[in-house]
C-alpha positions in Angstrom: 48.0 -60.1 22.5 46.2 -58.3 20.1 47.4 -54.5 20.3 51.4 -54.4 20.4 53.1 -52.6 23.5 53.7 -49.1 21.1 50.3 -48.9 20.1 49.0 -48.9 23.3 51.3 -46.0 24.1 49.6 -44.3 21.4 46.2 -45.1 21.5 43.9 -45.1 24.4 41.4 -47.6 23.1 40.2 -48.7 19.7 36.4 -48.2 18.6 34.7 -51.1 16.7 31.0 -50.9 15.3 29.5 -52.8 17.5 30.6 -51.1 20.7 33.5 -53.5 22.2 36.3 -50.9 24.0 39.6 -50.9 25.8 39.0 -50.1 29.6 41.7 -47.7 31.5 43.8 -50.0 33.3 47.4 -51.5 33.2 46.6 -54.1 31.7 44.0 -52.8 29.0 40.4 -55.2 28.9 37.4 -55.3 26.5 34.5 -53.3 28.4 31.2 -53.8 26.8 29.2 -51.0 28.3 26.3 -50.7 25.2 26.9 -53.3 23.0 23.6 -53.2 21.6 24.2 -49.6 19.5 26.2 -48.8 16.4 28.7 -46.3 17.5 29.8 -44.2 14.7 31.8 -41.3 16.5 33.9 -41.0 19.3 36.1 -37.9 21.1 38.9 -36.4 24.2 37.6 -34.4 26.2 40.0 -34.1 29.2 39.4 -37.1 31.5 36.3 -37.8 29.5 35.6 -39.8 26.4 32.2 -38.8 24.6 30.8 -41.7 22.3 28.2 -40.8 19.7 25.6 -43.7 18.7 22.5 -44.9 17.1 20.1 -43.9 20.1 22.1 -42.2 22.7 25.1 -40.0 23.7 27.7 -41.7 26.3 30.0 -39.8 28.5 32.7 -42.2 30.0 35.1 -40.7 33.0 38.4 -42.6 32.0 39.8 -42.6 35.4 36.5 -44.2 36.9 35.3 -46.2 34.3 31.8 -44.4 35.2 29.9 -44.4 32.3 26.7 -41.2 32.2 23.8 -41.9 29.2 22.0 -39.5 27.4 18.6 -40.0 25.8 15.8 -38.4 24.3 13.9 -39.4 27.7 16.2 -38.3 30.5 17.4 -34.9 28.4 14.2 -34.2 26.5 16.3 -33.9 23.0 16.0 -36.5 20.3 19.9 -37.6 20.7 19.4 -40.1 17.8 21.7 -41.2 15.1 24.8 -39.4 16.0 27.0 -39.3 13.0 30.0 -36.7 14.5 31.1 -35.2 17.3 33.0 -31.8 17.7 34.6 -29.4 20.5 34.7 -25.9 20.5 37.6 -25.8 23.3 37.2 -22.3 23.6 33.6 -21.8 24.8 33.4 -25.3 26.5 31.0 -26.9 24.1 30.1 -29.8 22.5 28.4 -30.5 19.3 27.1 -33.6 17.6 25.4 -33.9 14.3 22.6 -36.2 13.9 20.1 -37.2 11.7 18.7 -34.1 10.4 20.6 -31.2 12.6 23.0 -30.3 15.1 23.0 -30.5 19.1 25.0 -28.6 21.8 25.4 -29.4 24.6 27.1 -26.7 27.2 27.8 -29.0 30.5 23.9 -28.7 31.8 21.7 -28.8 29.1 21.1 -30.2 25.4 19.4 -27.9 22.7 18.5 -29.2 18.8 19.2 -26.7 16.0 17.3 -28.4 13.2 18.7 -27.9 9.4 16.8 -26.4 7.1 16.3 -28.7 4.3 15.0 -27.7 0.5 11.6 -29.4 -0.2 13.3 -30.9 -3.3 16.1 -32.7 -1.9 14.2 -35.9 -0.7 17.6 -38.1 -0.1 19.2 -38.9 3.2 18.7 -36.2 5.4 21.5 -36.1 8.3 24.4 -34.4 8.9 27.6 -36.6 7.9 30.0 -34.5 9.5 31.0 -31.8 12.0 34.0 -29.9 12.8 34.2 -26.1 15.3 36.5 -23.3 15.0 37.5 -21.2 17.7 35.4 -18.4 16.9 32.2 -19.7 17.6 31.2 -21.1 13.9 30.6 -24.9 13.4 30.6 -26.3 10.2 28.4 -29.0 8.4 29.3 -31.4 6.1 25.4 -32.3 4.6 25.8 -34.4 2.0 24.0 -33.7 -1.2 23.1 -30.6 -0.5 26.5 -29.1 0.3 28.3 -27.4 3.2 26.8 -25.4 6.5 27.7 -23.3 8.8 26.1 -22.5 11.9 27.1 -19.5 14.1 25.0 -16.5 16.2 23.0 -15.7 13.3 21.5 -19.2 12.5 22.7 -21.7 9.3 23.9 -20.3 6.4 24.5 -22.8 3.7 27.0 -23.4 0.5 26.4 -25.4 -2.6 26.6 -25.5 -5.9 23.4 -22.9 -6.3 25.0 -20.3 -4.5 28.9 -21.3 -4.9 31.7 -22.2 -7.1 31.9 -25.7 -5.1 30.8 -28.7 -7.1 27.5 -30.6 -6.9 28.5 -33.7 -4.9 28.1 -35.5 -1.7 30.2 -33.8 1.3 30.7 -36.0 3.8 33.7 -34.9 5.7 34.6 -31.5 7.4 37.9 -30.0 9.2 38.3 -26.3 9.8 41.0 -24.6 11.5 41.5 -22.8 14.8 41.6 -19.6 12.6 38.6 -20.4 10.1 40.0 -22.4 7.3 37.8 -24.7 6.3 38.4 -28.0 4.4 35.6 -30.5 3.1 36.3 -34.1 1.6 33.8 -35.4 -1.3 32.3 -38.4 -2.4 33.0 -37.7 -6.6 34.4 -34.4 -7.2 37.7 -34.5 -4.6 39.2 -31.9 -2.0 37.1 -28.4 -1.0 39.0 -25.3 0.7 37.8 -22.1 1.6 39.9 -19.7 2.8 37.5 -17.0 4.3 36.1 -15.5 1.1 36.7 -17.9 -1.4 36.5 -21.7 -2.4 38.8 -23.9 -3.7 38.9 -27.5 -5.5 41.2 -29.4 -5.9 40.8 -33.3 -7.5 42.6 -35.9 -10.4 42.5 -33.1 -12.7 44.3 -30.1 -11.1 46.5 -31.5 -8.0 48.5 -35.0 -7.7 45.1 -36.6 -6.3 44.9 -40.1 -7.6 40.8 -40.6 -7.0 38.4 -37.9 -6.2 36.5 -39.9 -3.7 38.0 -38.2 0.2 37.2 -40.2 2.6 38.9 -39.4 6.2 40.4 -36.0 7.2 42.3 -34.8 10.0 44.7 -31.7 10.8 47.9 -31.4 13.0 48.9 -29.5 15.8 50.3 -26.7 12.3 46.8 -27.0 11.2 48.3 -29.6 8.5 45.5 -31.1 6.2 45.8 -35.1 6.3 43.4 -36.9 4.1 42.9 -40.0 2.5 41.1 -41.2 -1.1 41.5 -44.5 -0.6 44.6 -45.2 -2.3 47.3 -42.7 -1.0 47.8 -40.8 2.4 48.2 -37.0 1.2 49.4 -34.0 3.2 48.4 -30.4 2.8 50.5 -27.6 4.1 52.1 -24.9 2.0 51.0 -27.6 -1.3 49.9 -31.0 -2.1 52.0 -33.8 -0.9 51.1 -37.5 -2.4 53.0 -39.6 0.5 52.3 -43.2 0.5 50.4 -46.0 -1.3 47.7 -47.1 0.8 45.7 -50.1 -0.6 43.6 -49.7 -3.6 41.0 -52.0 -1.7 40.9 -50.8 1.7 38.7 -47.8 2.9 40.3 -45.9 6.0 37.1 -44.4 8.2 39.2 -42.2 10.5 42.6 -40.6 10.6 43.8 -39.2 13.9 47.3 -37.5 14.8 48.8 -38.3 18.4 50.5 -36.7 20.6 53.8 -36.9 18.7 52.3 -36.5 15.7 52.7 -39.4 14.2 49.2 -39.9 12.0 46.9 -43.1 12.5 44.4 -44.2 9.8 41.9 -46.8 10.5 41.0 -49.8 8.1 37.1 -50.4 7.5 36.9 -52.9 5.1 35.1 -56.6 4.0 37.1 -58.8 2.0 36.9 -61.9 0.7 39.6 -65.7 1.8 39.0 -68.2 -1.5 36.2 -69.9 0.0 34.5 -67.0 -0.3 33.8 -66.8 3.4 33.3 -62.8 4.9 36.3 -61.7 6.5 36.4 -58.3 7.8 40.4 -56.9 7.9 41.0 -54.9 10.4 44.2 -52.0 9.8 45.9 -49.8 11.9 47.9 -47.7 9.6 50.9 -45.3 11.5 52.9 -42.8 9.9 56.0 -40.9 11.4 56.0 -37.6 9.2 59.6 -36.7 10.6 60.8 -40.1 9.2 58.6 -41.1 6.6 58.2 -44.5 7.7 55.3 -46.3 7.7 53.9 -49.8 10.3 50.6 -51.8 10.5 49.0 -54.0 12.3 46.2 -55.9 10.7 44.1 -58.6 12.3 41.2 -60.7 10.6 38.4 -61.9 11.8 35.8 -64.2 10.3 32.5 -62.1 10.3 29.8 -64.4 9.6 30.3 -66.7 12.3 30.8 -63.2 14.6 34.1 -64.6 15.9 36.6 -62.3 17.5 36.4 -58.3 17.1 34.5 -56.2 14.7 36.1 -53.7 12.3 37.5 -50.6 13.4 35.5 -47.6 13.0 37.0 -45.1 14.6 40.5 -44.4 16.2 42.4 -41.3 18.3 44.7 -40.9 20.7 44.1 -39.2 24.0 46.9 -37.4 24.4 48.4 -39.6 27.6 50.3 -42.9 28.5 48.0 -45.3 26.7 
């Protein structure tokens, strides 16, 4: 069987790119409800799981199974190329970034806040990332052209014209219940800001050993978890280098379960002798009472499209599974 007995204590399904998932059952099976879309984001909420994709947003009821579409023709807003999903627990709402803005969506209807984008920046325009506070801000992770946040008062963005923060490409975002915001870069390492004032940390000031962050998550303590590739790293009162990853693996998600154990998913095409594709598929787990570290890592030969597709995406939903 392909996902041990703890694991699926732990996680309630794992999400691959092309759309195969775990259905709720004793005796979990693949359910291929949309297998034609790329599905880039997935998240809880309650007895719900909310799946973010190329063309649509998909509401699933886990006890049911019933699955509820969203699309530009049955809701009137373009719900295309949904990079992230967010929940602001405390007002009920959900947020997804897209292509070139943000969506809410408050249980009845949909409504598109389009960024504002500078006429010179002509590179990829969409939101990479998305993460909401408790206090009614959501934050942007936009790329190239820095950090947003959106509140009552419209966007207000934060790069390197208008901030201390380095000119790079954000494209992860974490903030805290109380405001504390943490952004992951493509060249130029970790971003904080703490209210009033920004932070960097990278190779040259902090025990980072690449400046390239590519997953985030925080704990239940508000506990910074990130990756760059080659280590796992925790922030709480400091900077704490924890364990080797893989110098050739790329982790697209971290996630922290209900015990707090912390889950990083593998992402990554590598090569057998023959040269044939093989995409490796990695479930990373990491007790941070213990220290001690267990994978599971399947392969599957990619070009012949035999077996699963790589993990994109993991989390735990908080229950039996």
């Amino acid at each position: 069987e392909l996902i041990s007995a703890t694991m699926k204590k732990v996680l309630y399904f794992i999400l691959f790119i092309f759309c195969p998932f775990l259905g709720h059952s004793q005796n979990p099976q693949h359910v291929n409800f949309y297998s034609a879309n790329h599905v880039a984001c997935i998240i809880p909420d309650g007895d719900f799981i909310w799946y973010g994709t190329e063309s649509c947003l998909i509401k699933r009821n886990v006890l049911t199974n019933q699955v509820e579409t969203f699309t530009e023709e049955n809701t009137g807003v373009a719900l295309k190329w949904i990079t992230a999903l967010a929940l602001d627990e405390k007002s009920h709402l959900l947020w997804a970034a897209c292509d070139s803005g943000l969506i809410r969506y408050d249980g009845i209807s949909f409504v598109r806040y389009s960024v504002v984008w500078p006429t010179f920046y002509q590179n990829s325009r969409y939101v990479r990332d998305v993460s909401a506070d408790t206090m009614g801000n959501v934050w942007l992770a936009l790329g190239e052209y820095g950090i947003a946040k959106f509140d009552a008062n419209g966007f207000s963005y934060f790069n390197y014209t208008n901030t201390g923060i380095p000119n790079d490409v954000y494209q992860k975002i974490k903030v805290t219940k109380d405001g504390k915001v943490w952004a992951g870069t493509q060249n130029k390492g970790l971003i904080y800001f703490n209210g009033s004032q920004w932070s960097t940390y990278n190779k040259n000031n902090s025990v980072l050993a690449s400046n390239d962050i590519d997953a985030l998550a925080l704990d239940s303590l508000s506990n910074l978890y990130f990756s760059d590739g080659d280590y796992l790293y925790r922030f709480g009162t400091s900077m704490q280098q924890l364990f080797y990853l893989a110098g050739t693996t790329t982790y697209s998600g971290i996630s922290i379960d209900k015990q707090q154990n912390v889950w990083l998913s593998d992402n990554s095409l590598r090569f057998k002798p023959n040269w044939d594709h093989y995409w490796c598929l990695e479930l990373k787990k990491y007790n941070p009472v213990t220290g001690d570290t267990s994978i599971s890592l399947v392969k599957t030969n990619y070009e012949k499209n035999i077996g699963l597709n790589p993990v994109s995406a993991c989390f735990d939903d908080h229950g039996n599974y």
